[in-house]
C-alpha positions in Angstrom: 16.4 12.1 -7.1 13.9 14.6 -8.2 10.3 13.6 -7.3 6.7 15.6 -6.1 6.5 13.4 -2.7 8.9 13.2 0.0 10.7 10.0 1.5 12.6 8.5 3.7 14.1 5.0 3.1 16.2 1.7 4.4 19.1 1.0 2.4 19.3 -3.1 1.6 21.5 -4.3 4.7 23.1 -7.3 2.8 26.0 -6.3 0.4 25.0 -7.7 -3.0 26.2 -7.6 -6.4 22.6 -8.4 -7.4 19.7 -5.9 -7.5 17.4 -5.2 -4.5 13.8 -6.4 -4.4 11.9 -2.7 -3.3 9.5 -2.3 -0.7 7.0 0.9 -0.9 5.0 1.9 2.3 2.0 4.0 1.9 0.8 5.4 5.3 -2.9 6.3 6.0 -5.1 9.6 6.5 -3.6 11.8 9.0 -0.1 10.2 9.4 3.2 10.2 7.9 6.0 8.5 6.3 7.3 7.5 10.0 4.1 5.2 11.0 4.7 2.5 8.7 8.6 3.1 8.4 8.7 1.5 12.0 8.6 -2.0 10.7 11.7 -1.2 8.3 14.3 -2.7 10.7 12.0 -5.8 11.2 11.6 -6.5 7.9 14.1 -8.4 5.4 17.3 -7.2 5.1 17.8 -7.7 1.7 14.8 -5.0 1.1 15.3 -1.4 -0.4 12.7 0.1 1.4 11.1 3.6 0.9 8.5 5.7 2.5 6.1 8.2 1.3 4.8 11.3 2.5 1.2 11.8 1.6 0.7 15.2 -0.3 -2.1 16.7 1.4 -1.3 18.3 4.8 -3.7 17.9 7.7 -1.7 20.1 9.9 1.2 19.1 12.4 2.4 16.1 11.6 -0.6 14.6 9.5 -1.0 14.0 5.8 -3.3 12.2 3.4 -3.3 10.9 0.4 -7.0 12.5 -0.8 -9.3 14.6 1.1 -12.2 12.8 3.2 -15.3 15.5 3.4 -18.6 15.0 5.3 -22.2 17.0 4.4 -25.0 18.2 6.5 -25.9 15.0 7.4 -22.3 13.8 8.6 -21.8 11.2 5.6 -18.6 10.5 4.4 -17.3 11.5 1.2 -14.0 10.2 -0.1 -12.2 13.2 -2.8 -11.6 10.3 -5.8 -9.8 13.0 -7.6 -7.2 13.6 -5.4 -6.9 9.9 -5.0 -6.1 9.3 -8.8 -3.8 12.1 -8.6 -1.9 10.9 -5.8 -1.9 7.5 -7.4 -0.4 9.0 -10.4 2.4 10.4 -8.1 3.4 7.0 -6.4 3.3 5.5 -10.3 5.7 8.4 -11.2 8.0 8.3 -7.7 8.5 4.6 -8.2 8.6 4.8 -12.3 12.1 7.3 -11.3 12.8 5.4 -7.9 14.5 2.5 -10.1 15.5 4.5 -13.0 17.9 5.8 -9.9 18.8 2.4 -8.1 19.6 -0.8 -8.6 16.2 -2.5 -8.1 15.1 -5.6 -8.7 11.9 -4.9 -11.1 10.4 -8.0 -10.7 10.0 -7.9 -7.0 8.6 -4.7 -6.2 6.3 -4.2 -3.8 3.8 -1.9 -2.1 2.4 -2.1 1.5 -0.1 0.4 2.2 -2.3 1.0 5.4 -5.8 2.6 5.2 -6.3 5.4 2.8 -2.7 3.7 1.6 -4.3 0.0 0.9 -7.1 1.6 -1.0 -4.5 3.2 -3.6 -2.5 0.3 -3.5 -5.4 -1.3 -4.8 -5.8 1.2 -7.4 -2.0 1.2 -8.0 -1.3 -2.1 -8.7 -4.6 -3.0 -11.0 -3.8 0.2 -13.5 -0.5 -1.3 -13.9 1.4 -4.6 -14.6 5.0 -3.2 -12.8 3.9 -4.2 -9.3 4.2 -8.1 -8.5 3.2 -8.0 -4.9 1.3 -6.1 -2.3 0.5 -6.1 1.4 -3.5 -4.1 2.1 -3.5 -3.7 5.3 -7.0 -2.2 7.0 -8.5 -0.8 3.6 -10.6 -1.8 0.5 -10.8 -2.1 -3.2 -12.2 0.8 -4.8 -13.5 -0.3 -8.3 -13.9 3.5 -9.1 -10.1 4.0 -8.9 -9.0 1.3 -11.3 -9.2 2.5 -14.9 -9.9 -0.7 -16.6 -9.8 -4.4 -15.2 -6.6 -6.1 -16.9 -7.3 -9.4 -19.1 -4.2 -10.5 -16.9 -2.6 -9.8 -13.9 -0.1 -11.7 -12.1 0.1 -9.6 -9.2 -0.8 -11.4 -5.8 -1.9 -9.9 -3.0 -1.8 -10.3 1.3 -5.0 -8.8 2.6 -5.7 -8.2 6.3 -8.2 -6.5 8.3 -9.4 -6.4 11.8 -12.4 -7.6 13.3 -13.9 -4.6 15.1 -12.3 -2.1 12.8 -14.9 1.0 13.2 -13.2 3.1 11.1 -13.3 0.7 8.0 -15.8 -1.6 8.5 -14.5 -5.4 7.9 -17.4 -6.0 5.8 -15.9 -3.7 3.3 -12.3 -5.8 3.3 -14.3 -8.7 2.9 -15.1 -8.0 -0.7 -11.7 -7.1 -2.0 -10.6 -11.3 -2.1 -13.7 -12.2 -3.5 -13.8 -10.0 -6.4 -9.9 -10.9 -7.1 -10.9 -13.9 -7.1 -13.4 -13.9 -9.1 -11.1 -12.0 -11.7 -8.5 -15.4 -11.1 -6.2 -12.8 -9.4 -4.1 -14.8 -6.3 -4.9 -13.6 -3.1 -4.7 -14.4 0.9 -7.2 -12.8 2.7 -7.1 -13.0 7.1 -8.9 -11.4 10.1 -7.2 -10.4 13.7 -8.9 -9.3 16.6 -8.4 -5.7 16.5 -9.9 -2.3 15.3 -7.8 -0.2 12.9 -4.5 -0.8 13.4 -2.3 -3.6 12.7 -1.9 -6.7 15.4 1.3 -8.1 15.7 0.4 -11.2 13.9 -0.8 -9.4 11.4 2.9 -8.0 11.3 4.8 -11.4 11.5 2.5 -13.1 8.4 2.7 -10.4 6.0 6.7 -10.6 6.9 6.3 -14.4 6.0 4.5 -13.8 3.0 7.2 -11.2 1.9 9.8 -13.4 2.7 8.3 -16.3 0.7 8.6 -13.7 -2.5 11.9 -12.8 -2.2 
């Protein structure tokens, strides 16, 4: 398959005649397709699950999906550019991911961590293909989504941690109640750690999955 990002992925483990629900995993800033990829063998095994590669190298093993820049003052500036463009590329990697496998195209979908939540945000709202996704540790950026749909019938598994100082949890906060207020499903939960993901976290996200499948 020819495609502008690199991948790695799980083949389904259960022999089936029937086409495989897919799982996407979006990493965040200064990672790689790896990080998240270590939950592949815990997850379902009737998942076809792939991993992206961020486009922007960082140097070493690190990539990101957009540039973050800071000014004189040390504020943060997130590249929103780059972030469309990259969204763009997941659309397009997935868009020729099941013109090339037997997918199931209404299960697909997308877990993203960090800079990866925030564009699976952005992802899923500027189109109706993805049913389901996992945000783990980011937030809803209204600036990436080109146009609120009249309907949407994707839901969505939020999680954040409590004393996250990277992404403040005040910023996740908002994400369930403007889905909400847009009638769009939604779970949204806590856990007592900074920004990563606590093993919790892991086992109800599974359970949500596995409720979709």
């Amino acid at each position: 398959m020819t495609t502008t990002l690199e991948y790695i992925e799980r083949l389904p483990k259960k022999n089936s005649e029937k086409p495989a629900p897919l799982l996407v995993l979006l990493h965040g800033y200064g990672s790689n397709e790896m990080d998240l990829y270590s939950f592949a063998d815990e997850l379902q095994d009737e998942l076809h699950i792939v991993s992206l590669r961020a486009p922007h190298s960082l140097g070493g093993q690190g990539f990101a999906w957009y540039s973050i820049n800071f000014d004189a003052d040390q504020n943060k500036f997130s590249d929103l550019d780059e972030a469309r463009v990259s969204q763009s590329k997941i659309a397009e990697f997935i868009d020729t991911f099941i013109a090339n496998n037997e997918i199931d195209t209404n299960k697909i979908f997308v877990l993203g961590f960090s800079q990866g939540a925030i564009l699976s945000y952005g992802l899923s709202l500027n189109s109706s293909k993805i049913q389901h996704v996992i945000a783990l540790s980011g937030y809803l950026n209204e600036d990436l989504i080109k146009s609120w749909p009249k309907e949407h019938t994707t839901d969505y598994f939020i999680s954040h941690g409590s004393v996250d100082q990277v992404i403040p949890v005040t910023l996740a906060r908002k994400a369930p109640v403007i889905l909400t207020e847009k009638g769009i499903a939604n779970s949204f939960q806590e856990y007592p750690v900074g920004h990563g993901v606590h093993p919790q976290n892991f086992y109800d996200f599974k359970s949500w999955i596995g409720e979709r499948l």
